[in-house]
C-alpha positions, 0 to 999 in steps of 0.5 A: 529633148524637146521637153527640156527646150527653153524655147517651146512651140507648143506645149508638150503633152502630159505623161500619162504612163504610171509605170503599172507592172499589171498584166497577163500573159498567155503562151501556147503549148504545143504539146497540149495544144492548150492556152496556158497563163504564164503570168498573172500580176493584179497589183496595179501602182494606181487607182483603178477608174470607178465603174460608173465612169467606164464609158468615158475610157477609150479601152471600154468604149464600144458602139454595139451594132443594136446601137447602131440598128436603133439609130438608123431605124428611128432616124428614118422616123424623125428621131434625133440622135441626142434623142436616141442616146436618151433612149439608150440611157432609159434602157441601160438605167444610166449611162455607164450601161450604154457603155459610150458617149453620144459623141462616139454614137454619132462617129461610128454612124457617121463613118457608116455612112461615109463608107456606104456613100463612098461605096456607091460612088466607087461603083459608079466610077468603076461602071463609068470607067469600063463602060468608056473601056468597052466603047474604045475596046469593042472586045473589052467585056464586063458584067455586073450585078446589083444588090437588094440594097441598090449596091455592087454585087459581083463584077466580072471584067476581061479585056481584049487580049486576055480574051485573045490569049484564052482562046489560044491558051485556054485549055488549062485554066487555074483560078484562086480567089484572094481572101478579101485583102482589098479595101471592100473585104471581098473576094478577089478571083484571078483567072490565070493560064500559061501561054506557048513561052510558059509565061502568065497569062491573065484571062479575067477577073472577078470581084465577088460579094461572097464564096458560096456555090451561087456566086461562084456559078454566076462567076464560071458562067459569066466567064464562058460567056465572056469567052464564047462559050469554050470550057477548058479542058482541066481546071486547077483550083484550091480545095475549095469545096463550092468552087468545085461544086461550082465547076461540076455544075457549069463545066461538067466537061472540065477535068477538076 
């Protein structure tokens, strides 16, 4: 093992595991369909960390998003965060109260404010990007809208050939939106048809900021612009209940 070579590069880390057998276990029964505990040991082989002492363990430290509000609105004023910890601490009485460090105070506002800018930058580069699409593909279609806070609201794009294939294969449409497996945690809509070889074909796309009935009409709309105005004849969702709502208010003549 590397411990036990003679000749080390660096030091090995410490063993911190003290064989504690403490713990809970919880199983499902199916019968009740109720939580059951199994298993419940609370002798523990070491000494337990003193409360006062909490905001140091990496299990119990946690940044509150109050927290993080006070940081950003008395910033906006001139207050330092070193500051604002002192706050914290004068709310709480002490700093096991807090429930964290000033350091973890300023990671998780920094990595706020990390992805925020991350965030603009990616929707320029995604305009950026379909706005040179648009001026080498004249049929190359996208439309965007932006948020109160000045960042991406939903986007819709198609390219020339998907536009094509809807107006040949456009009659049934089926549409599905991903629940937010992508980075940005928002809602992905596939706009899909079957073409004369029965094979797949994709009409558009759409990124969305949510999936209440509002979104989904701003998506349907910007759809039939994008494909002249020709509703399909049948539509194939899940059971979405604002997408269907959403279809009966922009394509009343589609059957659901």
């Amino acid at each position: 093992m590397y411990i036990n070579r003679a000749v080390q590069i660096r030091q090995p880390r410490g063993q911190t595991r003290e064989g504690c057998l403490a713990a809970i276990k919880v199983n499902y029964d199916h019968q009740k369909t109720v939580w059951v505990v199994t298993k419940f040991v609370t002798k523990h082989s070491h000494k337990l960390s003193p409360g006062n002492i909490n905001q140091f363990l990496r299990s119990h430290r946690k940044v509150k998003d109050c927290d993080i509000s006070q940081v950003k609105s008395l910033q906006s004023v001139g207050v330092t965060t070193s500051q604002v910890m002192d706050h914290l601490v004068d709310q709480t009485d002490s700093y096991a109260g807090v429930g964290h460090t000033i350091k973890d105070l300023q990671n998780r506002f920094d990595a706020i404010q990390r992805s925020s800018t991350s965030h603009n930058s990616d929707a320029d580069a995604i305009i950026a990007y379909m706005t040179a699409k648009s001026q080498m593909d004249p049929d190359f279609f996208f439309k965007y809208e932006v948020a109160e806070d000045e960042t991406m609201g939903n986007l819709f794009w198609s390219d020339s050939m998907s536009r094509a294939d809807y107006r040949c294969f456009g009659d049934v449409l089926s549409f599905d939106s991903t629940y937010r497996t992508n980075a940005y945690r928002r809602p992905l809509v596939i706009f899909v048809g079957v073409n004369h070889h029965n094979r797949t074909s994709i009409f558009g796309f759409g990124l969305l900021v949510d999936e209440t009935v509002e979104t989904y009409s701003w998506m349907l709309s910007t759809f039939l612009l994008a494909m002249q105005g020709k509703c399909p004849i049948s539509a194939v969702i899940d059971g979405d209940k604002a997408m269907r709502k959403a279809i009966k208010l922009v394509m009343p003549g589609s059957i659901h």
